[in-house]
C-alpha positions in Angstrom: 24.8 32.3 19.6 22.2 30.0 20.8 18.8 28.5 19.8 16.7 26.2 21.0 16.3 22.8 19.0 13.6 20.0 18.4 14.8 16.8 20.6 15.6 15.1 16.9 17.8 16.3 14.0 16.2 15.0 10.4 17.8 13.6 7.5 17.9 15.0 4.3 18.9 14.3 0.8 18.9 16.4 -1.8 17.1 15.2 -4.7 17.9 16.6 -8.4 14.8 19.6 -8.6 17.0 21.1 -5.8 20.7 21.2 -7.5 22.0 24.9 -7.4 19.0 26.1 -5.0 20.0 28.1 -1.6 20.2 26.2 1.4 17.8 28.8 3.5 15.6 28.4 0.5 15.6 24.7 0.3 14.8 24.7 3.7 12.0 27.1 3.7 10.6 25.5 0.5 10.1 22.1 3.0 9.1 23.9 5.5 6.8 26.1 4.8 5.6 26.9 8.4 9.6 28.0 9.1 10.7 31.6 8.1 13.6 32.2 6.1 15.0 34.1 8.7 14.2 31.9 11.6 16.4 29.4 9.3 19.1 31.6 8.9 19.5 31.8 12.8 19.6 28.3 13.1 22.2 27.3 10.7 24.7 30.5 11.8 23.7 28.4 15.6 24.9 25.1 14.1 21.6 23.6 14.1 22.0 22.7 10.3 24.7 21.0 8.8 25.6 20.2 5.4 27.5 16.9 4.5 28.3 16.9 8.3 29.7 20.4 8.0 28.5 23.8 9.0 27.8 26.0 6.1 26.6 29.3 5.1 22.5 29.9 4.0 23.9 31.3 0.8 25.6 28.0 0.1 24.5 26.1 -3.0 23.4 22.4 -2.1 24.1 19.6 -5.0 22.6 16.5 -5.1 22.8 14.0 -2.8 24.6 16.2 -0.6 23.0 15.5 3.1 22.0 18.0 5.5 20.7 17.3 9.4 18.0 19.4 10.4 17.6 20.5 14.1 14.1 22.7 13.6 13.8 25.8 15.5 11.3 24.9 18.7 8.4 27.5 18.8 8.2 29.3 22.1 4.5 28.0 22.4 4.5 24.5 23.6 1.2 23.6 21.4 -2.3 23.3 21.2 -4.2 22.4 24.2 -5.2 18.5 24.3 -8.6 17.5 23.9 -10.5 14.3 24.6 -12.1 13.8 21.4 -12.6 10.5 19.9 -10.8 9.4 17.1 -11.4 6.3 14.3 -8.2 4.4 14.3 -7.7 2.8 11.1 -3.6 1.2 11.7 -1.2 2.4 14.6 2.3 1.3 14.9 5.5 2.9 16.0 6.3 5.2 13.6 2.5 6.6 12.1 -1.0 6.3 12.5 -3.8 6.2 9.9 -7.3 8.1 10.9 -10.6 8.0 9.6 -11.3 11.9 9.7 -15.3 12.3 10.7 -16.8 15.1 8.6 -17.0 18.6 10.3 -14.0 18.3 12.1 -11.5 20.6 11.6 -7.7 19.7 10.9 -5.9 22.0 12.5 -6.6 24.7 14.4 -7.5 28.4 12.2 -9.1 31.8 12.6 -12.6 31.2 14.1 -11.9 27.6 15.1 -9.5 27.6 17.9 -11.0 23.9 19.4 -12.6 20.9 18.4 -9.6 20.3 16.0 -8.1 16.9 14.7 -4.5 18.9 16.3 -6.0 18.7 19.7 -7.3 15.4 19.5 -4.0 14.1 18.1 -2.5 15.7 21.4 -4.7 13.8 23.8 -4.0 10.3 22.3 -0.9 10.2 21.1 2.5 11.2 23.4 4.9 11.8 19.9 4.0 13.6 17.0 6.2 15.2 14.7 6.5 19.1 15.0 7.8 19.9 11.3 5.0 21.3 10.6 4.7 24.0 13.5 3.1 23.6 16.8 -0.4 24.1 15.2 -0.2 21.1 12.9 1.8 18.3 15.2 2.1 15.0 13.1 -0.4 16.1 10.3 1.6 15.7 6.9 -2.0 16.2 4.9 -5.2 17.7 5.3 -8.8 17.5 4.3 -11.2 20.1 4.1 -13.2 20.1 6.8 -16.6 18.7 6.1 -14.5 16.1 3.7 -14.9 12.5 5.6 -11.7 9.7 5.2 -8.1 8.5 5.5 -5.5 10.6 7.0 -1.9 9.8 7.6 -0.5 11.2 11.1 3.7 10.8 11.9 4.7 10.4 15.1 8.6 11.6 14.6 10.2 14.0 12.0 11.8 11.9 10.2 9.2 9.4 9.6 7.2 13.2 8.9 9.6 14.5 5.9 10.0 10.9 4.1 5.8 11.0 4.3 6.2 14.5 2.8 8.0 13.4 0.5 6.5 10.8 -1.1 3.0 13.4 -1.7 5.4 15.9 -3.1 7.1 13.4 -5.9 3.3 12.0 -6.1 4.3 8.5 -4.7 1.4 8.9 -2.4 -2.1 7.2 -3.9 -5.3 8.8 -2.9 -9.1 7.8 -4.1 -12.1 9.6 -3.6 -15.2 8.9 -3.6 -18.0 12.0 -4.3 -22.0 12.0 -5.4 -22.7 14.7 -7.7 -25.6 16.3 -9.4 -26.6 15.2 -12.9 -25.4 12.2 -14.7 -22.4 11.7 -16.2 -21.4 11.7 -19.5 -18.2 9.3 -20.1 -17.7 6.5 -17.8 -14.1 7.6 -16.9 -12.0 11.0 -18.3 -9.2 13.4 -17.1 -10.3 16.0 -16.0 -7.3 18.8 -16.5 -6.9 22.6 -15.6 -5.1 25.2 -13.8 -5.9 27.1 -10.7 -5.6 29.5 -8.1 -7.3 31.6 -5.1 -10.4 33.1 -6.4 -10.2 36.8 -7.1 -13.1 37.7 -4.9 -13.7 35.2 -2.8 -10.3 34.0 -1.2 -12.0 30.8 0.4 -12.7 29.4 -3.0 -10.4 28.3 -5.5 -11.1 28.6 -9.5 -10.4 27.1 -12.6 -7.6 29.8 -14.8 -5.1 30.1 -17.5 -1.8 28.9 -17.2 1.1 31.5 -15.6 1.3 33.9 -12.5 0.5 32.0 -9.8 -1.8 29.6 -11.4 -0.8 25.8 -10.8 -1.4 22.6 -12.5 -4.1 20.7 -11.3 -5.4 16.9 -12.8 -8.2 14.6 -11.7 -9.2 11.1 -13.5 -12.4 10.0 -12.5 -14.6 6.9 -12.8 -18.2 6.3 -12.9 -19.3 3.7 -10.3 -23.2 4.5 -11.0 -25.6 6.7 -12.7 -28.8 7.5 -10.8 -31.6 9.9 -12.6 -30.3 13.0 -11.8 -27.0 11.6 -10.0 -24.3 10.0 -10.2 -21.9 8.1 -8.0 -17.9 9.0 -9.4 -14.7 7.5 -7.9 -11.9 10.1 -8.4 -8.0 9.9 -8.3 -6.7 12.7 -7.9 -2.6 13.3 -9.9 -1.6 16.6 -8.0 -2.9 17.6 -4.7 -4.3 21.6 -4.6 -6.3 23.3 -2.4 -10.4 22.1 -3.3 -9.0 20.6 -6.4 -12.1 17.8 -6.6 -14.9 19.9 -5.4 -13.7 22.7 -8.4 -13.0 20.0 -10.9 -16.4 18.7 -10.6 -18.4 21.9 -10.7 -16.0 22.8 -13.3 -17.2 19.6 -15.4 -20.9 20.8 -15.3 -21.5 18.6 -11.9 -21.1 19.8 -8.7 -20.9 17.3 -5.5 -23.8 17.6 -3.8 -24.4 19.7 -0.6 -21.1 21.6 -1.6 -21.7 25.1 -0.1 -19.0 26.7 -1.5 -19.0 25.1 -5.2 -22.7 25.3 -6.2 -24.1 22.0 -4.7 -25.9 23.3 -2.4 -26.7 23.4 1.8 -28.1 19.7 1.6 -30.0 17.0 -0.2 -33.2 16.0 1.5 -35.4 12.9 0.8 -38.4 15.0 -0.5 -36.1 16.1 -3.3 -36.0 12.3 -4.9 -39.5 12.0 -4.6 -40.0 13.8 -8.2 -39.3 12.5 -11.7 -38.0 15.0 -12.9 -34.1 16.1 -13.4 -33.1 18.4 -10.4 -30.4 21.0 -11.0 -28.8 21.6 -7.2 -30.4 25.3 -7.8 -33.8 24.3 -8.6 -34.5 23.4 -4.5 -35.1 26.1 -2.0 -37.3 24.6 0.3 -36.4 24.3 4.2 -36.0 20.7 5.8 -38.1 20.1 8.6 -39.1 17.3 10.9 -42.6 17.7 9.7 -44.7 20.4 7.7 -48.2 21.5 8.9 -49.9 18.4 6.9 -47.8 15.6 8.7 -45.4 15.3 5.9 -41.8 14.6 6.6 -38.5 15.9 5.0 -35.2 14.6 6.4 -32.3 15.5 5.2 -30.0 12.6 3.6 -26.6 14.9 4.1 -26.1 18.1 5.0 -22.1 18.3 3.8 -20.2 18.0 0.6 -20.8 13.9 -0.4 -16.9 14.1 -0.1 -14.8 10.9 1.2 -11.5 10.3 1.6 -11.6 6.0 0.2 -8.4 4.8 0.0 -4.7 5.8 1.0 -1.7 3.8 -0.3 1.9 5.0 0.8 5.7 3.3 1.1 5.9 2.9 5.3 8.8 5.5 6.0 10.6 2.3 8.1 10.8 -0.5 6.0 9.6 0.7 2.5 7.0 -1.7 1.8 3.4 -0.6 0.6 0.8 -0.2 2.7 -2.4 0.4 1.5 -5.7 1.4 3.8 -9.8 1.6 3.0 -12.0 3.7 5.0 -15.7 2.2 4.4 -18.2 5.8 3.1 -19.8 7.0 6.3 -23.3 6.8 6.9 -24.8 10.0 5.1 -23.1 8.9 2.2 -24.2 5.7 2.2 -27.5 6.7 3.4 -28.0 8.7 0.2 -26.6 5.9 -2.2 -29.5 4.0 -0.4 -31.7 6.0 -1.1 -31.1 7.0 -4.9 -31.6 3.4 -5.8 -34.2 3.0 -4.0 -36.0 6.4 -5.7 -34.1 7.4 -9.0 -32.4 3.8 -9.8 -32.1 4.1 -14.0 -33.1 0.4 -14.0 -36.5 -0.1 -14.7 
């Protein structure tokens, strides 16, 4: 029996969570894009070995043992290229670190089949790992789309799973930085829950008791500055789920403004800082315009979640040593810092 193979086998060691586990469901729990069955085939082909041995799916993996990895290739070559610029942050053999614009999408989903950081990737780069399936090549993590900041791309598989690796043991050091409605309370907490797909809505995530298929999710977070009615928060997030800032904060009474989806609102226009009084992101309903019938202006400061990707520090996959990146806040962000001192500073 034959089947086709990715041009690289990976290395792989099996770390202690893993003693006693399957090695088709090892496999398919790091790599989730791979079917069980689809790695079934490939180890009865030979493509997987264990220790430098062929073995059995069924066959119970220790630690430390060492298995090579030839993944399945995907009939589909891949996602068309597309010329679309990128902000390249560091580039060197092995992975490159992007500043993500907000509104692009990562990769390449229902509805949005272009315009994707994937197709972008394809154009300007001629390697990129394909462990995570021919929609995702090189992308080892994702931010939502209208979330601005630092991504880390791998060019090869194995530089791809020791990446993956280090966000699954939580090696991987990410900070945020968000502007939210209302002021603060405590200059710098924990913010600790579980959560899972909401019931209702299945593009929303919510806050839940623990058990089922509810999962642990932690956030400490800093205040950098209060503004009336605002506040500027720098956030570290300790696991890494789905929306797991944006539902913290709205879960701590203060939603990140212009969040759509997690009651911030469409957008935060200048006219709104013009008053004294405390706004709730609920308490605007008016529509921004370039000017109203009297001459007046309203321009909107951002019209996405005040979201941004800061800081990303990881061990480089070739040598080990720790490399840490800054992505400066884009302009709408900073735009709308600008402007709340400038209109609802707490400093008289």
């Amino acid at each position: 029996m034959s089947l086709p193979e990715s041009r690289d086998p990976i290395t792989v060691t099996v770390e202690d969570r893993a003693h006693g586990w399957r090695l088709d469901h090892y496999l398919t729990r790091l790599y989730p894009n791979y079917s069980r069955a689809a790695f079934q085939k490939a180890i009865a082909a030979g493509a997987i070995l264990v220790n430098g041995l062929q073995a059995k799916p069924s066959r119970r993996l220790r630690v430390n043992d060492v298995l090579s990895v030839r993944l399945p290739e995907e009939s589909d070559h891949g996602i068309p290229a597309e010329n679309i610029p990128l902000s390249i942050i560091y580039e060197d053999d092995a992975l490159v670190v992007i500043n993500k614009s907000a509104g692009m999408i990562v990769h390449p989903g229902r509805g949005n089949p272009q315009g994707t950081l994937a197709a972008a990737l394809q154009f300007h780069f001629d390697s990129l790992s394909d462990v995570a399936g021919r929609f995702r090549p090189g992308i080892v993590h994702r931010l939502d789309r209208d979330t601005s900041g630092l991504l880390v791309v791998a060019k090869d598989n194995q530089v791809h799973h020791r990446l993956a690796g280090q966000f699954e043991r939580r090696e991987v050091k990410k900070v945020y930085h968000a502007i939210v409605w209302g002021e603060v309370e405590l200059d710098s907490d924990y913010i600790e829950t579980y959560v899972r797909v909401h019931s209702k809505n299945r593009e929303k995530m919510t806050i839940c008791p623990p058990g089922g298929e509810a999962r642990e999710a932690v956030t400490f977070y800093e205040v950098i500055q209060r503004f009336r009615g605002f506040t500027h928060v720098r956030l570290h997030p300790r696991t890494g789920r789905t929306h797991q800032l944006r539902v913290h904060l709205q879960h701590l009474g203060h939603s990140i403004v212009a969040d759509r989806l997690y009651g911030g609102h469409a957008k935060l226009d200048w006219d709104q800082l013009g008053t004294r009084e405390k706004l709730t992101p609920f308490e605007y309903t008016g529509e921004s315009a370039e000017s109203d019938s009297a001459g007046s202006t309203s321009r909107p400061l951002i019209t996405r979640q005040a979201l941004h990707a800061r800081r990303l520090a990881f061990d480089h996959p070739s040598d080990g040593s720790r490399r840490e990146f800054e992505a400066p806040l884009p302009d709408d962000m900073q735009r709308t810092l600008d402007a709340l001192r400038n209109q609802r500073s707490t400093q008289r």
